[in-house]
C-alpha positions in Angstrom: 137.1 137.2 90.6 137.3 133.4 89.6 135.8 131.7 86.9 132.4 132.0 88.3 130.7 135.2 86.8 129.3 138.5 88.6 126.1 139.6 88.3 126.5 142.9 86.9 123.5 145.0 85.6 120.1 144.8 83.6 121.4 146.6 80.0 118.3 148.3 78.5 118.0 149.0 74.7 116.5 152.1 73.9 116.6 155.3 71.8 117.5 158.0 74.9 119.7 156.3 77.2 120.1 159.6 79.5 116.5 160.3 79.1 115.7 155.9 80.5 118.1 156.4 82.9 116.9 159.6 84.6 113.3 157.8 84.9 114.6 155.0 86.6 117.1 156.8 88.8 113.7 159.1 90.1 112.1 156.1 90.0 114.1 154.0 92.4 115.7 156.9 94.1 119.6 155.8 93.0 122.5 158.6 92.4 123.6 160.1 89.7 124.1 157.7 86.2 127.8 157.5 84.5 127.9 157.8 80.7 130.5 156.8 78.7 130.7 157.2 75.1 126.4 156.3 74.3 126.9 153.6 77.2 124.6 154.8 80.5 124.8 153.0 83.6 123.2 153.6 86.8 124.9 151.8 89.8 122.7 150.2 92.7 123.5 152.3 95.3 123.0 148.9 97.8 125.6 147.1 95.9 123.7 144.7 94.0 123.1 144.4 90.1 122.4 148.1 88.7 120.8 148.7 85.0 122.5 150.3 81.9 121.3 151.6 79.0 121.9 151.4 75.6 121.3 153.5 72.2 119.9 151.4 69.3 119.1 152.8 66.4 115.3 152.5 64.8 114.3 151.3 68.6 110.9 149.5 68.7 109.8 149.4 71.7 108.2 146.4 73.8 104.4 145.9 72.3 103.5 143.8 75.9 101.1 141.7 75.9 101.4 141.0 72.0 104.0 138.5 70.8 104.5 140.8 67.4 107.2 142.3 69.1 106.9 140.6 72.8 108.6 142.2 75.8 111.6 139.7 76.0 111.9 140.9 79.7 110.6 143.1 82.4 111.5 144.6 86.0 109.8 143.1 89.1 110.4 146.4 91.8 108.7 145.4 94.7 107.3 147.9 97.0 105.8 147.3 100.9 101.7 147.0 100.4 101.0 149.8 102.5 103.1 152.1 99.9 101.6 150.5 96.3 98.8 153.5 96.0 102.3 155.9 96.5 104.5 154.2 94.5 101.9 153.9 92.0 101.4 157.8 91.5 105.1 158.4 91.8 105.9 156.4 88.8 102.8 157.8 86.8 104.1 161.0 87.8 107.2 160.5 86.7 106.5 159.0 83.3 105.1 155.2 83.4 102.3 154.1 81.8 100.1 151.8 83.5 99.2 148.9 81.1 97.1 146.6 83.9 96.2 146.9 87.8 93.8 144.1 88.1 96.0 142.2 90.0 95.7 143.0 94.0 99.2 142.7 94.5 101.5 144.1 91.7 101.0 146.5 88.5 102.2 146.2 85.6 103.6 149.4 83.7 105.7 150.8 80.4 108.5 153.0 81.2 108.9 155.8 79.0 110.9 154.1 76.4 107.9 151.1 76.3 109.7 148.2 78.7 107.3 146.5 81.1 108.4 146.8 84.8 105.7 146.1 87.6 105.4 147.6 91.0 105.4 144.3 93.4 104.0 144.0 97.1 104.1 140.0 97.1 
């Protein structure tokens, strides 16, 4: 591999690592996740970075927009304009909250464990 690093996957605290990564395997429509030993990962079926999920104990989740406990990162998943209205029901359906849809051109939402992610059509 070299001395120039990988870019491997997204890891995601939370308190139901299977639970996280079923959402976002519906969600984006990826295979099956792997767990080993409390350690989820979901592989990107195109090759690219995938996400992985860890257990922490006494989680708290993401409190976006607040800086009390700010949302240290979030997802950008972009979508085709024509499908935002679709994609937007499939995640609500699936267990997102939406926390803002004022913009015309991407949503912002919590996924069931409380991390910002936003549906994109830029």
């Amino acid at each position: 591999m070299g001395a120039v690093p990988k870019f491997g996957v997204v890891a995601l605290d939370c308190p139901d690592p299977v639970a996280l990564a079923e959402f976002y395997r519906e969600l984006l429509d990826w295979g099956p996740a792997k767990v080993d030993d409390g350690w989820v990962s979901l592989p990107n079926p195109g090759g690219g970075a995938g996400l992985a999920f860890q257990r922490v104990p006494d989680y708290r989740a993401p409190d976006c927009p607040s800086t009390d406990n700010p949302q240290q990162l979030h997802l950008d998943l972009y979508v085709d304009v024509d499908d935002m209205d679709a994609a937007h029901e499939r995640a609500l359906r699936i267990g997102a909250t939406l926390l803002d849809d004022k913009p015309e051109t991407w949503r912002v939402y919590a996924d069931p464990a409380g991390h910002p992610f936003c549906l994109c059509a830029c």
